[in-house]
N, C-alpha and C positions, 0 to 999 in steps of 0.2 A: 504494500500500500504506500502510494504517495505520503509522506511525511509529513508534508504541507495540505495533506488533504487527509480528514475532512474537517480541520482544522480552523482555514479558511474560511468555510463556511460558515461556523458557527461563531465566529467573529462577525461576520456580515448578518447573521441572522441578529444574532443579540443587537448589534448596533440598531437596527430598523427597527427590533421591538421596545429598544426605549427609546427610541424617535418618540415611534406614534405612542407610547405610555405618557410620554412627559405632554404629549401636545393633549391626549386625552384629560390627561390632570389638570392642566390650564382651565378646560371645559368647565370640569366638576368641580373646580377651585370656586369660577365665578357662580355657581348653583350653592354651596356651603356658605360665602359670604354674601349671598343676596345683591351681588352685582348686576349690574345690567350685562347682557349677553352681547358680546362685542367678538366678529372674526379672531383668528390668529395674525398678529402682523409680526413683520418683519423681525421683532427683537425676541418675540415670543418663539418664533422658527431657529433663531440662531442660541436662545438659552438649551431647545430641547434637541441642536445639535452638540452641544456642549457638555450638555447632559447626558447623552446618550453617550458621549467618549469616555465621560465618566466612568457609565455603567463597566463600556469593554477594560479599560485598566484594573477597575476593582477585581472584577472575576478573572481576567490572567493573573494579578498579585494572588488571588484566592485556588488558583490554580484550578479553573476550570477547562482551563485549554488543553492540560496535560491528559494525554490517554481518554477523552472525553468518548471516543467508543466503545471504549472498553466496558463501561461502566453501566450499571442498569440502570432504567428509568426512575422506577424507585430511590436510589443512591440519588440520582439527578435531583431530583425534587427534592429532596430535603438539602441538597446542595444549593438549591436554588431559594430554598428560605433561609437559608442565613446570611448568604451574602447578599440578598435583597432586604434583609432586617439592618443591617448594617450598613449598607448603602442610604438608604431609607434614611437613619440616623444623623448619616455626616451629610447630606442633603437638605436635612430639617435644620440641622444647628448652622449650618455654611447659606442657604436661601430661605430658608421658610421661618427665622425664627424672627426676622426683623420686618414681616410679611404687613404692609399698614393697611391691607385689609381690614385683617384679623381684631376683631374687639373682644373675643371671650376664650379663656379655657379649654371647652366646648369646642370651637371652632379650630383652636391648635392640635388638639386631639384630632378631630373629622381632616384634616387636611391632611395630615402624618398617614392615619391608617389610609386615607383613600390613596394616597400616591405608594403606598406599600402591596396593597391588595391590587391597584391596578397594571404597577409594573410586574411583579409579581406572575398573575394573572397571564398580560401579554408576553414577559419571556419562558415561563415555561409554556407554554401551550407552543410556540414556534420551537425551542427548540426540543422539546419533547418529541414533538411532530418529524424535527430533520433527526433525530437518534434515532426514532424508531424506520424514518428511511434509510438508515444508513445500514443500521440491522435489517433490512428487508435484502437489500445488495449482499451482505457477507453472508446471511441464508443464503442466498441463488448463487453464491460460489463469485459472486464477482468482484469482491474486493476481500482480501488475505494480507494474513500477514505474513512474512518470509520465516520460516522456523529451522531453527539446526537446533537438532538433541545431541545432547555428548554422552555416550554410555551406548551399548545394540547388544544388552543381554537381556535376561526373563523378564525387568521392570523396562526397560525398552519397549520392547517387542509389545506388553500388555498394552504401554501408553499408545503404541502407533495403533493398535487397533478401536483404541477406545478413542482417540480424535480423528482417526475416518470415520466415525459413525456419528461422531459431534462435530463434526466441520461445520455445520449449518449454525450453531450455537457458538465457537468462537473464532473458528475463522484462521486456525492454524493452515498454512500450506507447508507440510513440512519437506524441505529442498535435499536432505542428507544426513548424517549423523557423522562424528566422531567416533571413535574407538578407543575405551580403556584395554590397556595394553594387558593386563592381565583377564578380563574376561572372555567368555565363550562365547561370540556373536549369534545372534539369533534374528540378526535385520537383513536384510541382502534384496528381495523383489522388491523392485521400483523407486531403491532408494539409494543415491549414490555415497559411497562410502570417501570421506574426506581426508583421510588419514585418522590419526590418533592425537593424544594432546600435547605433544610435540608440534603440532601444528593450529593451534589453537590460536595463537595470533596473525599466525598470516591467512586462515580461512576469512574469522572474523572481519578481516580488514577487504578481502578480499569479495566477500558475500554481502557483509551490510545486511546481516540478518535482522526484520525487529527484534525476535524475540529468539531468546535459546533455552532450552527445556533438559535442564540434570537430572538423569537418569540412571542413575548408578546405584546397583548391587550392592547388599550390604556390607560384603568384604571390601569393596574402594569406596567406602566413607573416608577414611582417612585422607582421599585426594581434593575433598570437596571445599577445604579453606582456598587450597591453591587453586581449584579453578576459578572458584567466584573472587579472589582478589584479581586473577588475570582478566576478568570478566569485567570488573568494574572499571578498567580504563576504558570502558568503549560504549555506546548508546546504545544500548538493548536493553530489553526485558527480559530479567531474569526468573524462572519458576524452576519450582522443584517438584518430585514427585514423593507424597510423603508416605512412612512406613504406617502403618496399619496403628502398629503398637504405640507412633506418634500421636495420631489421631484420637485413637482410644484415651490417652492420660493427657489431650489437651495441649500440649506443648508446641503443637502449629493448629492456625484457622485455617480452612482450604478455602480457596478465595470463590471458585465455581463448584457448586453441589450440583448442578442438572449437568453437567458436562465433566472430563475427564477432570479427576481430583490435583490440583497445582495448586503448592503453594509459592506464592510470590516473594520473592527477595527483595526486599522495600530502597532503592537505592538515593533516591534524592529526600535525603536527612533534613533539608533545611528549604522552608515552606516559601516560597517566592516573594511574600510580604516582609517577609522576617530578613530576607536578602537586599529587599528595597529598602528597608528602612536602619538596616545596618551600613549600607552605603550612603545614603542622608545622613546620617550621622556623623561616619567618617568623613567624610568631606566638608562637614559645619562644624566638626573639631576641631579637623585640624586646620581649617582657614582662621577658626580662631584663636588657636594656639600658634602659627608661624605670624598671625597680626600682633598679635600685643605680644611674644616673646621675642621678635624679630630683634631689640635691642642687648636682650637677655643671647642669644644666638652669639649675635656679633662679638659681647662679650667674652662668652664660652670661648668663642673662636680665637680671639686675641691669645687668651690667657693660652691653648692649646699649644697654640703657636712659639710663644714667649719661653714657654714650659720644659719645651724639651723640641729636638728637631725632630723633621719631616713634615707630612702635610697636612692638615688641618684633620682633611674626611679622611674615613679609612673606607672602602668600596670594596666589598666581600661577595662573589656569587653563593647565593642559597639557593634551593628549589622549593617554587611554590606551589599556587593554585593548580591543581591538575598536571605536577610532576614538571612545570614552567620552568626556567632559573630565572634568577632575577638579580640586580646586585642592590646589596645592603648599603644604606648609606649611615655610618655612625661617624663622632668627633670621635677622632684615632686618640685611644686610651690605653697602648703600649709604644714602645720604640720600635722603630724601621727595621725590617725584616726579621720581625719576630719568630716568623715560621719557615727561615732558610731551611731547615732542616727537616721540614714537612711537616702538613696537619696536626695541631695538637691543641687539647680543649684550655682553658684558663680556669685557676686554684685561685684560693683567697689570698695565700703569700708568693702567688707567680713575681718572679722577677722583673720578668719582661714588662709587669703594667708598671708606666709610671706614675710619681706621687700626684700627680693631678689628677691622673686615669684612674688613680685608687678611688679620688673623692669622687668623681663624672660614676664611675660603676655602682657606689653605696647610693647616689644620689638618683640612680638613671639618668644622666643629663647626658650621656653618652650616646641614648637613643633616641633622643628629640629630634633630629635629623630624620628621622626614619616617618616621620608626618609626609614628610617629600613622595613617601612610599607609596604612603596611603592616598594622596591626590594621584599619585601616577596608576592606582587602582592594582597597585603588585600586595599591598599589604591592610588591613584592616587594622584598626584599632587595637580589636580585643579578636585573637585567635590562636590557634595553637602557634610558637617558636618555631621559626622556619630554619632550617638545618643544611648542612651541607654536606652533598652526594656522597662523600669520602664517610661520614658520619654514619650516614643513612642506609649504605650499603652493609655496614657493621650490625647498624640496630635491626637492619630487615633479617639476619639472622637468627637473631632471639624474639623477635619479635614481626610475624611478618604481614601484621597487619596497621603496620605502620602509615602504610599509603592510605588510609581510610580518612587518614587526619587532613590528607592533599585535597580531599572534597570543597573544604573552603580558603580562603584564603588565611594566610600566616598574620600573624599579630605582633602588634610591637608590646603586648603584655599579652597574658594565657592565666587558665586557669591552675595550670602544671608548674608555671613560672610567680605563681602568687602561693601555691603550698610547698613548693622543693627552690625555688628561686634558680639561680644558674646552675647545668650540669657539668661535673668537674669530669667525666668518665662514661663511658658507656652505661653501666650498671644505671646512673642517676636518671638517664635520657630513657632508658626504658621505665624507670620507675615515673618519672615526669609524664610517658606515655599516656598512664593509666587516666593521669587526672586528664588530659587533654582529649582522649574517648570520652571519659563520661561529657565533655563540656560538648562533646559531638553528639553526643546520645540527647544532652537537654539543655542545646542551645536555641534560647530565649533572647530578646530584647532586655528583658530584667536580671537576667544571671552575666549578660554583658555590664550592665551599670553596678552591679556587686562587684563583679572583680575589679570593674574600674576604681571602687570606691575602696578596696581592699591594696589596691595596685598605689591609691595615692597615701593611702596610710604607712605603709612601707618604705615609699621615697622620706614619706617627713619624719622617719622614724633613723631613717639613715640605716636601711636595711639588707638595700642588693649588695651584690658581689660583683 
């Protein structure tokens, strides 16, 4: 299936039905306060094109856009009352609360619910109406999705026959499979065999499958972190097929009961709103942190300089968002060529820092520079410590779901770096790991402004390393 489709559509559909919602409400506005009944003009046409741009932003932040065929109508509808309650909301307090119609209580209340029940109303009826065509096409076979299974032994073979008989329900075309090296195949008519997992990244790259479905025997579980880590650098839908005895004690939902049993490996962690408004933020910090520190800055910088030789900035590559590199920019806070002799992490009585560098590291003034980072959109604010490959090659051994943490961007403070502060060694960087997952597992807007608020208690405490 086109990618951009049916995607599209439903962009266009929502737009047109809060056109005609909002111009409807205008109507039933002037009915509520007893106006006289006057045409739509011209200013009235361009608020409820305005309005309707609205609508489409809020439900892509709300991630309506994502996977929206996949989804049942039911799910749809209750999807579609919340972010029309909440639209509704910031519409009432943004145009309708300063409304000089309005004389009564009564009347702020009838205005609110009517524009709620009638946008409401007019987007889900349209696009209830285009899902359920969309589902009429992946019944008749005319729109699929591209599927590669990795695994062609007994739980294989059961799945492929149970999505020919639900093709019409979800719309798998499955193109080929995989082979675990140690199992007995049991795939072979009609389905091209793509090698083994050895070749797992250059299929994928090569196929552009939507989705890929793990299928594997209870004796190669043990393979199953490493394929779904290789799995996750790439855009696809991941499902699995679960054990009986999972099911049974609850430890996975299957996400389809009428259609073959998958369960879903949940990959985008962090909700499209919660992305929007951590980059507002980062961007109105730090334009206000490089305006009013700017003299503070230049300072640093002098004294940097005065202090001890070489150049002001130290510019280190790290790897960021999505396995990126990027270079760091901090006030250099040891002596020139500290690391002639290769890689190595920094201790509390390191030699190499100097006495100024001592104070810039207890004080973080070493990483104010690194604001630059976060307007250049390499670094956020608040996220996990971004690390370099030489490090990370080390850590991926003891730890090899490291890359999990690459999903968002790096931070010029973490949650890992506010409970362990700097790691002096490898052993630290995986223990720092732990805290940096969980901040992946329930990162929040609010557990951002805690650390931050945790992160400036530290500096004034004269705390880092």
């Amino acid at each position: 299936m086109n990618r951009l489709f049916p995607g599209a559509l439903f962009v266009l559909i929502d737009y047109l039905a809060a056109f005609m919602a909002y111009a409807i409400f205008f109507v039933v506005r002037q009915k509520i306060l007893d106006e006289p009944q006057s045409a739509i003009h011209t200013k009235q046409v361009v608020s409820s094109l305005l309005v309707a741009l609205f609508w489409v932003v809020l439900y892509w932040m709300w991630g309506l856009y994502q996977g929206v065929e996949r989804r049942s109508r039911f799910r749809e509808l209750l999807n579609l009352v919340t972010a029309s309650f909440v639209g509704t909301v910031i519409i009432f307090f943004v145009l309708l609360l300063d409304d000089v119609g309005v004389k009564t209580y009564t009347q702020y209340y009838q205005t609110g619910a009517s524009l709620f029940l009638i946008h409401l109303g007019m987007s889900s009826f349209f696009r209830i109406a285009l899902l359920t065509w969309v589902k009429s096409r992946i019944a008749a076979g005319e729109l699929s999705f591209k599927t590669l299974i990795i695994g062609c032994g007994e739980k294989a073979d059961l799945l492929v026959k149970q999505l020919d008989m639900d093709h019409g329900y979800l719309g798998l075309d499955i193109v080929g499979y995989l082979k675990i090296n140690s199992e007995e195949c049991k795939l072979g008519a009609g389905l091209k065999n793509f090698g083994d997992l050895n070749d797992l990244e250059r299929i994928i790259e090569q196929l552009e499958p939507e989705d890929v479905i793990i299928a594997l025997d209870a004796k190669d579980h043990h393979m199953l972190e490493e394929i779904i880590n290789t799995l996750d650098n790439f855009q696809v839908n991941i499902s699995l097929t679960p054990d009986l005895y999972e099911i049974l004690i609850g430890s996975v939902r299957v996400n389809h009961i009428f259609g073959a049993p998958l369960v879903e490996v949940k990959k985008k962690l962090v909700p499209v709103w919660i992305m929007v408004t951590k980059r507002a933020m980062d961007i109105s910090f730090s334009l206000i942190i490089m305006g009013v520190g700017l003299p503070f800055f230049l300072i640093f910088a002098l004294i940097t300089k005065a202090t001890s030789q070489g150049p002001i900035f130290f510019l280190q590559e790290r790897v960021g968002y999505r396995g990126k590199p990027f270079n760091i920019i901090k006030f250099r806070s040891m002596v020139p060529d500290a690391e002639k002799d290769g890689p190595s992490l920094s201790s509390m009585d390191d030699p190499r820092i100097t006495p100024w560098g001592k104070f810039m590291r207890r004080t973080r003034i070493d990483e104010m520079p690194q604001f630059l980072n976060v307007l250049r959109g390499e670094m956020s604010i608040v996220g996990p410590r971004p690390e370099r490959k030489f490090f990370i090659d080390q850590i991926m051994q003891k730890a090899p779901y490291y890359r999990h943490i690459q999903k968002i961007k790096p931070g010029i403070t973490s949650l890992g770096q506010v409970k362990l502060g700097y790691a002096e060694n490898i052993e630290e960087m995986v223990e720092r790991l732990k805290y940096d997952m969980l901040y992946l597992e329930n990162i929040s807007i609010g557990l951002d402004l805690r650390i931050l608020f945790f992160t400036v208690f530290i500096i004034l405490q004269g705390r880092g390393k």
